[in-house]
C-alpha positions in Angstrom: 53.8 136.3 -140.3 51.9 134.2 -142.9 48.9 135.3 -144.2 45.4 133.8 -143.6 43.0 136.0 -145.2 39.6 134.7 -146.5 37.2 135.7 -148.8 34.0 134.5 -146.1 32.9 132.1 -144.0 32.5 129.2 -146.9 36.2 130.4 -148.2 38.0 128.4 -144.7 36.6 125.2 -147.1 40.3 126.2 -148.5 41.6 124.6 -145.2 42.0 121.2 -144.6 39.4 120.5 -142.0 36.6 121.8 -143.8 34.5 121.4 -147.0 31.3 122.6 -148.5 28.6 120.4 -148.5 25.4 121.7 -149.7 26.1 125.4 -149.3 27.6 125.0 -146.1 31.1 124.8 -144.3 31.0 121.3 -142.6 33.7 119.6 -140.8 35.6 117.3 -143.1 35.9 113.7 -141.5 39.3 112.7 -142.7 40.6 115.7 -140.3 39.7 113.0 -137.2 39.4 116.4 -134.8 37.2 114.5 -132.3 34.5 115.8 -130.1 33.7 119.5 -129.1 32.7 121.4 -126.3 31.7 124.9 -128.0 31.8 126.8 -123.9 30.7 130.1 -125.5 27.4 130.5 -127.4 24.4 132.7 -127.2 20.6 132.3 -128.3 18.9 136.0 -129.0 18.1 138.0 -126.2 14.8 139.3 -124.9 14.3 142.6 -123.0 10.3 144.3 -121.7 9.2 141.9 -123.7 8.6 137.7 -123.5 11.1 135.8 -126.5 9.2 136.9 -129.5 11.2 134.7 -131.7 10.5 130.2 -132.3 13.7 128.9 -131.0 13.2 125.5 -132.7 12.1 126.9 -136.2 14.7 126.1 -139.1 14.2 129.7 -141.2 16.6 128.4 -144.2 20.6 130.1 -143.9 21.6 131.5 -140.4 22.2 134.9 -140.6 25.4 135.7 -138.2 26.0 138.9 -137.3 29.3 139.1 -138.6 27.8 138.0 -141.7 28.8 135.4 -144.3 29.8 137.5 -146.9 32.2 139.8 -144.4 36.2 139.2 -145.6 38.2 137.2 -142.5 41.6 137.8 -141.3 42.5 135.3 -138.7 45.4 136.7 -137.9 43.3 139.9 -135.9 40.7 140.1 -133.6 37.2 138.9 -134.9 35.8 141.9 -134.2 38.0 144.0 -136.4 36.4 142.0 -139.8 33.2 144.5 -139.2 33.5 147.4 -141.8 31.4 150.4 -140.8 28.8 148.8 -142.7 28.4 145.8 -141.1 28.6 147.4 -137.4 25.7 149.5 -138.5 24.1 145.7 -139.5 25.2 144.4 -136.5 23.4 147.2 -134.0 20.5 147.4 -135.9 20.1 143.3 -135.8 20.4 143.6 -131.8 17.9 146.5 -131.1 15.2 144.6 -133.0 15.3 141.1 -131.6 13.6 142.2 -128.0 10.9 143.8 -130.4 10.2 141.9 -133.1 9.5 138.0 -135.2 11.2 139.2 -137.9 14.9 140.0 -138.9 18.0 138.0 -138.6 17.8 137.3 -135.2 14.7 135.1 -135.7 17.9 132.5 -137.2 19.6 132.9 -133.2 18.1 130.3 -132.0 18.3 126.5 -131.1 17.0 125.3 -134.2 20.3 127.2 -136.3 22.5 126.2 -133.3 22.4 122.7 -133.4 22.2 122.3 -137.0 26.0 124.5 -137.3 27.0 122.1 -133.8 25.8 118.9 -136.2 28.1 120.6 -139.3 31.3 121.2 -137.4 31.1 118.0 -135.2 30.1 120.0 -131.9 28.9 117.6 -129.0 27.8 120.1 -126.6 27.2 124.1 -126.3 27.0 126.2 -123.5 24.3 128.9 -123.9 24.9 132.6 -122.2 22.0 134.7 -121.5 22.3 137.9 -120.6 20.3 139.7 -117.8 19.0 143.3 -116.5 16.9 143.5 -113.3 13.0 143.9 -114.0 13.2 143.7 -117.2 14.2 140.5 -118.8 14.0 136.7 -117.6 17.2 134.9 -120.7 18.3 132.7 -118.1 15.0 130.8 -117.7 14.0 131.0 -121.6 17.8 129.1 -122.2 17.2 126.7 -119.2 13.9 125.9 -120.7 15.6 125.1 -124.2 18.4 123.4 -122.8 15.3 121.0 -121.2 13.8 120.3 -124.4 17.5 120.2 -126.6 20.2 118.1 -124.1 23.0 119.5 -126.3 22.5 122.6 -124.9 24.1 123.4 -121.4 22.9 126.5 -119.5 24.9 129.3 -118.0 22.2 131.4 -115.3 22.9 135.1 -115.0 21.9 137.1 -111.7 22.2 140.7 -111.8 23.8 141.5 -109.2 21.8 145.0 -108.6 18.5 142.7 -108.3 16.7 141.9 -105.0 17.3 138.2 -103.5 20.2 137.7 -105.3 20.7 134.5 -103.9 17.5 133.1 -104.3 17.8 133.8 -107.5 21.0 132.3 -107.9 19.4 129.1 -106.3 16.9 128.7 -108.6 18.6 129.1 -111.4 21.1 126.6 -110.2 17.9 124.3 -109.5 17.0 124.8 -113.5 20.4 123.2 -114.6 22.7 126.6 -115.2 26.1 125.0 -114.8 27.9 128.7 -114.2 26.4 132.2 -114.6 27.6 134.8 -117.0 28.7 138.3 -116.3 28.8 140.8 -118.8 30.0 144.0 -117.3 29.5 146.2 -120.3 26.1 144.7 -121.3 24.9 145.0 -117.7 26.4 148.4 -117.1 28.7 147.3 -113.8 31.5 147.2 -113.3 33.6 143.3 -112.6 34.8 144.5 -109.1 31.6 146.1 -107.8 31.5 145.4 -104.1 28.3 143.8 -105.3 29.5 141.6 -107.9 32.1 140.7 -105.2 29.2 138.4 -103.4 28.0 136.8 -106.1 31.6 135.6 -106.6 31.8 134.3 -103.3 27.8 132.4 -103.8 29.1 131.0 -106.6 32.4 130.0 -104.8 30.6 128.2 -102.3 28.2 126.3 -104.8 31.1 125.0 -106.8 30.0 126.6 -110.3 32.3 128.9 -112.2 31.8 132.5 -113.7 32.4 133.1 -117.6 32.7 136.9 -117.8 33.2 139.1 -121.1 36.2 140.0 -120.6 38.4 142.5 -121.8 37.5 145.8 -124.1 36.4 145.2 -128.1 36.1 148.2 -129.7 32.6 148.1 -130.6 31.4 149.0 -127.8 30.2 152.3 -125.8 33.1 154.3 -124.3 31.4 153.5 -120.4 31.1 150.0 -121.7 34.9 149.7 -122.9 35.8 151.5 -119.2 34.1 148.7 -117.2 35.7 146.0 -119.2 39.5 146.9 -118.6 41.7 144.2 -116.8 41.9 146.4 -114.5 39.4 145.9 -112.6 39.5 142.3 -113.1 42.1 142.0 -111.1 40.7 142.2 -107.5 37.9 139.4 -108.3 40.1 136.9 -109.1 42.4 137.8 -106.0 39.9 138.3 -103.3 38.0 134.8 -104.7 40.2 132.0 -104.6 37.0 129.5 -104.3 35.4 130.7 -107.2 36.3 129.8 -110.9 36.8 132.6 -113.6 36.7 131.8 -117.2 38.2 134.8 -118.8 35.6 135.2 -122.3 37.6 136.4 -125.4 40.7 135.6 -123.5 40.7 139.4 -122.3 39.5 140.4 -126.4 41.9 143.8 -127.3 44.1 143.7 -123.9 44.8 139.4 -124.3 48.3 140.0 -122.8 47.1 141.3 -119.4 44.5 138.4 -119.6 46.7 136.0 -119.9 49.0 137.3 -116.8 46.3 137.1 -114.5 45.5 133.6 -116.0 49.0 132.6 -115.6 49.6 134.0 -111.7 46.0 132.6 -110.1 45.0 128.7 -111.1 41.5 129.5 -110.5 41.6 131.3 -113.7 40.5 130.1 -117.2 41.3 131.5 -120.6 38.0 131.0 -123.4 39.7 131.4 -126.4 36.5 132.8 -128.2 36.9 135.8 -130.9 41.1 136.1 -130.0 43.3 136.0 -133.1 45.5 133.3 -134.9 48.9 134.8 -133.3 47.1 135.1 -129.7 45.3 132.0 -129.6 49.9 130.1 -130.1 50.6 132.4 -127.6 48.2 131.6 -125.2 48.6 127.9 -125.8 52.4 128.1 -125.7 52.6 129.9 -122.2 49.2 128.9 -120.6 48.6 125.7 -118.1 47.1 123.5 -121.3 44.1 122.3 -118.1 42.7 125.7 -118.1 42.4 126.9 -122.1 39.0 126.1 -123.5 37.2 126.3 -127.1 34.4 128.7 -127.4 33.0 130.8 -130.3 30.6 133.5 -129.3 28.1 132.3 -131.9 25.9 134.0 -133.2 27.9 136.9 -133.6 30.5 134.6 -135.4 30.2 131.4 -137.3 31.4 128.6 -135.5 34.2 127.8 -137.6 36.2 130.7 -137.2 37.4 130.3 -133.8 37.7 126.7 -134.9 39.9 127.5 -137.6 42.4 129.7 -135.5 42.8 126.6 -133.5 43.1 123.7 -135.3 45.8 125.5 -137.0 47.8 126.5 -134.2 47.5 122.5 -132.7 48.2 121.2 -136.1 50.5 118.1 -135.2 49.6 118.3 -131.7 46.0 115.8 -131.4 46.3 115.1 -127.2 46.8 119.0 -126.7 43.6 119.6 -129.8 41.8 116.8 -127.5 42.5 119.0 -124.3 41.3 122.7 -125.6 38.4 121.3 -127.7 36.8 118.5 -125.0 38.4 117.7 -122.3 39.0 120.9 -119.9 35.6 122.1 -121.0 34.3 118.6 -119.8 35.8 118.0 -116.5 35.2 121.8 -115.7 32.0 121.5 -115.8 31.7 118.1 -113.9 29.6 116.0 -117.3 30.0 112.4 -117.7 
């Protein structure tokens, strides 16, 4: 297997799609890649407390929280680039941002979005937020900044533990969310809850799709890691024909069982987010090319990364680069 090991985030400049222009890695214009749909992004999250961050304040370098000084391997999981070190960063970075101004996560916002989207050539973003019942309200915060910032598209999230689930679902609908996001270790339930199962089946019927986390990373809890097997996966995507499941991470550490369930029922998407070089052929080689689509889990990544990983394995190949990177992402969620 050849080697793609980098030194950071500015060392993929090596590549020939990128450069460096003025301390950061930009999309190099001769590579022609096109337009992008980036279907797997994330603003900082708020929890008791209101967004205590500016989401359109520019605060100088973004500051992801694999960070850009952290050694790459594209040919392994993103998640396995974290040293001990810098998953003690990481955690500490995500239990501040509901509590305070200050910090790295005051960079997660629209402001430090766009301007990476502008660098990279990225047309359009879909924003996740993440939700608990009673004590945190991400979805309307990112519908509100998707108002003001038109490159953003909005993702709702209804817990499915809250009451009037479908009003809620409604109203988020009403705000602009495109699809709603379901993050079983995050929202401590499991993906086949006999809860969850009717929000599937509301979503079905309103003709929007689901982007789950899917899949176990290895930084998280051991009950988080439980709830995330394929497992239980399995019986959403059977029982709910309808509906439209976009498999986040492409499964992450178990992407072979993802990609069997993506293969056996066509209502089934694979995001391509996080998953390594040697996954992301695989999944291209065996997958229906209509139902693979580009996304990056920024901020916890730069943009680039996933971006590298696939521009190398379509190198050649510009229709099926045009497919994953704009086109699927485009007609799946219905934008002219």
């Amino acid at each position: 297997m050849k080697k793609y090991y980098f030194e950071n985030y500015y060392d993929l400049s090596r590549l020939p799609y990128f450069r460096l222009e003025e301390g950061r890695l930009v999309i190099d214009e001769a590579a022609d890649i096109g337009p992008i749909i980036d279907m797997h992004t994330h603003l900082a999250l708020a929890y008791l407390l209101p967004m205590q961050i500016n989401l359109f304040q520019l605060h100088g370098k973004t500051e992801h929280l694999l960070p850009d000084y952290a050694h790459l391997d594209l040919n392994q999981y993103a998640n396995k680039d974290y040293t001990p070190e810098l998953l003690k960063r990481m955690h500490n970075i995500v239990a501040k941002q509901s509590f305070s101004k200050k910090g790295a996560h005051k960079t997660h916002n629209v402001a430090h979005l766009i301007r990476e989207m502008d660098d990279l050539g990225i047309q359009n973003a879909v924003i996740l937020p993440v939700d608990l019942p009673l004590i945190s309200n991400n979805a309307k915060t990112y519908a509100h900044a998707a108002k003001i910032e038109k490159r953003l598209i909005p993702f709702g999230c209804v817990h499915p533990f809250s009451w009037f689930m479908e009003k809620k679902l409604d109203r988020q609908i009403e705000r602009g969310a495109k699809g709603i996001k379901m993050h079983p270790m995050a929202q401590n339930v499991r993906p086949n809850h006999r809860t969850v199962m009717k929000l599937y089946r509301l979503c079905g019927e309103r003709n929007i799709p689901v982007l789950w986390h899917c899949g176990p990373t290895g930084i998280e809890s051991q009950g988080g890691r439980e709830r995330c097997q394929l497992r239980h996966y399995h019986p959403a995507i059977a029982q709910n024909p309808q509906t439209t499941f976009i498999l986040g991470h492409s499964g992450a550490l178990q992407m072979d069982l993802a990609l069997k369930l993506a293969k056996r029922y066509p209502n089934t998407y694979c995001d391509l987010s996080c998953q390594s070089l040697p996954n992301i052929r695989k999944i291209v080689e065996e997958m229906d090319l209509n139902r693979i689509v580009y996304g990056t889990d920024w901020p916890w990544y730069h943009e680039a990364l996933t971006l590298a990983k696939l521009l190398i394995a379509t190198e050649g190949k510009p229709e099926l680069r045009r497919k994953i990177l704009y086109e699927n992402a485009r007609d799946l969620l219905n934008l002219a």
